[in-house]
N, C-alpha and C positions, 0 to 999 in steps of 0.2 A: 486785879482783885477778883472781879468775877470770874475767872480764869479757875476758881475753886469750885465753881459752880456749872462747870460748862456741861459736865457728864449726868450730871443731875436735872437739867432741860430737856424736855421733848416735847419737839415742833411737829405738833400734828401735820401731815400734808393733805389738809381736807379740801385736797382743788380739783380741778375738772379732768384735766390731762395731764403729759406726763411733762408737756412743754412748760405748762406751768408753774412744774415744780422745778424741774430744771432750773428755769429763772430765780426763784424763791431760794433753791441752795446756794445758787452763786448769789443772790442779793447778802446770805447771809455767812458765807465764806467760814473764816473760821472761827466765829464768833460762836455759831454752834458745831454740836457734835454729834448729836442725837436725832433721828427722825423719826415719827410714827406710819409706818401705809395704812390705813383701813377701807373698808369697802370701795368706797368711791373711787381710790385710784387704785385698785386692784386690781380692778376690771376697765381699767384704759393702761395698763401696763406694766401695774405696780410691781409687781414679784421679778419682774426683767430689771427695774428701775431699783428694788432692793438689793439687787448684786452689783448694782453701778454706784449703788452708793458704797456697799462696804468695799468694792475695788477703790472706793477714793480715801477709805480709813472712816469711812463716817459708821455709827452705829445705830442699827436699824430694829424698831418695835414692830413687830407684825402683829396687827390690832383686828385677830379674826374672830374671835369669841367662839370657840369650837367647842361646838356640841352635840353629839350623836350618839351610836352604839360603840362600847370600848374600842372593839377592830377596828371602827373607820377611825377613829379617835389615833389611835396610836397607826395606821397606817400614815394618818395625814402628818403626823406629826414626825414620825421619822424621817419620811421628806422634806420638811421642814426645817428638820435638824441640816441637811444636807446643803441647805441656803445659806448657812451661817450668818442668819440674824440671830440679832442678841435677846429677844425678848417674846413671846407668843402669850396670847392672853387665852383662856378656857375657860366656860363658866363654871361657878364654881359650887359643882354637882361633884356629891365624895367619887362617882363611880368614872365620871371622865377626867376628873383630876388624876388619879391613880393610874389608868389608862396610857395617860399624855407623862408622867414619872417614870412608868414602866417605857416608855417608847424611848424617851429624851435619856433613856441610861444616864451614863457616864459625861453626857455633850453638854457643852458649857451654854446651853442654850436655858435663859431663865423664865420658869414658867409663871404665868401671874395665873390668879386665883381672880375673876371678875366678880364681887358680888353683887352690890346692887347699882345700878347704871344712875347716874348723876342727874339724869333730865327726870329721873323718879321720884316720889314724894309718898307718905303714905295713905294719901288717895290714889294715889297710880297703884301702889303695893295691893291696895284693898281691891280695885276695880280689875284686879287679874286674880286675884281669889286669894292671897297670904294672909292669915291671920295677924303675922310679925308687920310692926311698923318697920320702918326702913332700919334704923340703927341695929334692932335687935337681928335682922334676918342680916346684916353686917357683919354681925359680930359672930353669930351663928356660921356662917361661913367662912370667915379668917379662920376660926378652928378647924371646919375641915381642911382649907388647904393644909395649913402647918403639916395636920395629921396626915396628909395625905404625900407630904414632903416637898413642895410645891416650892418655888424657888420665892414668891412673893404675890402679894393682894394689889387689887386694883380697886380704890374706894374713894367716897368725897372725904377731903380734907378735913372736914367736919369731925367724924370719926376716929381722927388719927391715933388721940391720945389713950382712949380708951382700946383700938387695936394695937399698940403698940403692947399691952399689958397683956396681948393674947398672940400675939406671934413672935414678941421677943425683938430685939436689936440686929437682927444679922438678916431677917427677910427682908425683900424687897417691898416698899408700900408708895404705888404709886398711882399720884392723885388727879383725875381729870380736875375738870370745872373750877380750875382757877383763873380769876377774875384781879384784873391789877384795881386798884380804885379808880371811880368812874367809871368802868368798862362797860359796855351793855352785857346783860345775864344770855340772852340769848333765848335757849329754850333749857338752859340749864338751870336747875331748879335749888342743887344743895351746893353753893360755891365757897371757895375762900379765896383772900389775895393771897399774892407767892407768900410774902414774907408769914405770914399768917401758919400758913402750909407745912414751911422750915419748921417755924416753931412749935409747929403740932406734933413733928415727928414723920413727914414727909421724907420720903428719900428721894423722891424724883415728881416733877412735875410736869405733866402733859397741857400744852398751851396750843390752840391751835389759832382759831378767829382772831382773838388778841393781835398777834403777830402779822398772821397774812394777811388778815382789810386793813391794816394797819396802813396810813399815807409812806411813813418811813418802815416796813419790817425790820430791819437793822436797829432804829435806833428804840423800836419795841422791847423787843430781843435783849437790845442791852440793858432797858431800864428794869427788865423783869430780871434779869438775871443780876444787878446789880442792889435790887430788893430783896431777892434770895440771900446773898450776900452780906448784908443788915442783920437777917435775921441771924 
């Protein structure tokens, strides 16, 4: 049954090394499919460790948040292309979205649109100078991706249903800071549980803590993905 659900899971790998995760893909074999790298295992190995995953068929998010002048923008990103991972995140500035579109041509490589980061609220928004509360500067930014042709948004849950009426059924909408019930928030501020998520209009959900302090990850893993499945 959750087997419907396995390609729509991503297991952040927010751990130390690279031995760590090692461990954590075989804990969780082929129950998942999906991985996230982001900074922390990047820089102990990650990008050698994202071709070792997709040599095993697994598919891999590369969670950089790239943001520069267009040329490095698209120099990084054609490289990038070259990894063949499935997913690259950009924040979502109209003039590097466009940038990272022009690079990523033709390559099936799907670009997320970041707008506003999940552990943010709008005293966070305010205390870096945005007028827009979090939802609005949200929604503001799904429209430039789409317009920028951007293959899919990266937002809280929260938002789902209202960004779905702004990027349509066919981008990618993929939602950090989901929280199974009970879960500790973390330092994550706008959450939803999976099932919550599905039925906001979620097309994938990024789970990382949940799973890996998890006593069992496996049987984490299943119950989250067997909630998505509910939904």
């Amino acid at each position: 049954m959750a087997s419907v659900m396995r390609d729509r899971l991503i297991v952040g790998l927010d751990v130390a090394d690279i031995r760590q995760a090692e461990k954590l893909v075989n804990q969780l074999g082929d129950t998942i499919s999906f991985y996230k790298i982001g900074y922390q295992l990047l820089f102990a190995g990650g990008l050698e460790f994202a071709r070792e995953l997709k040599a095993a068929n697994k598919k891999v998010f590369l969670d950089m948040k790239l943001l520069d002048i267009d040329n490095t923008i698209a120099s990084a990103v054609e490289n990038i292309v070259k990894l063949g991972v499935d997913m690259l995140t950009i924040h979502a500035y109209p003039k590097a979205m466009r940038a990272a579109v022009a690079a990523a041509g033709q390559s099936n490589l799907c670009l997320l649109g970041v707008t506003v980061l999940t552990s943010m609220d709008d005293a966070d928004l305010k205390a870096a100078g945005y007028s827009d509360n979090a939802e609005t500067l949200v929604l503001k930014r799904a429209k430039d991706a789409r317009l920028a042709g951007m293959g899919g948004i990266v937002a809280s849950a929260a938002e789902a249903r209202k960004l779905r009426a702004i990027i349509g059924p066919d981008m990618a909408l993929v939602t950090p800071g989901i929280r199974p019930k009970g879960a500790d928030k973390g330092d994550q501020k706008r959450v939803m549980s999976p099932m919550d998520a599905i039925r906001a209009g979620a097309s994938h959900l990024v789970v990382a803590r949940p799973i890996i302090k998890a006593d069992n990850p496996l049987e984490a893993a299943r119950n989250i993905l067997k909630e998505m499945e509910e939904a």
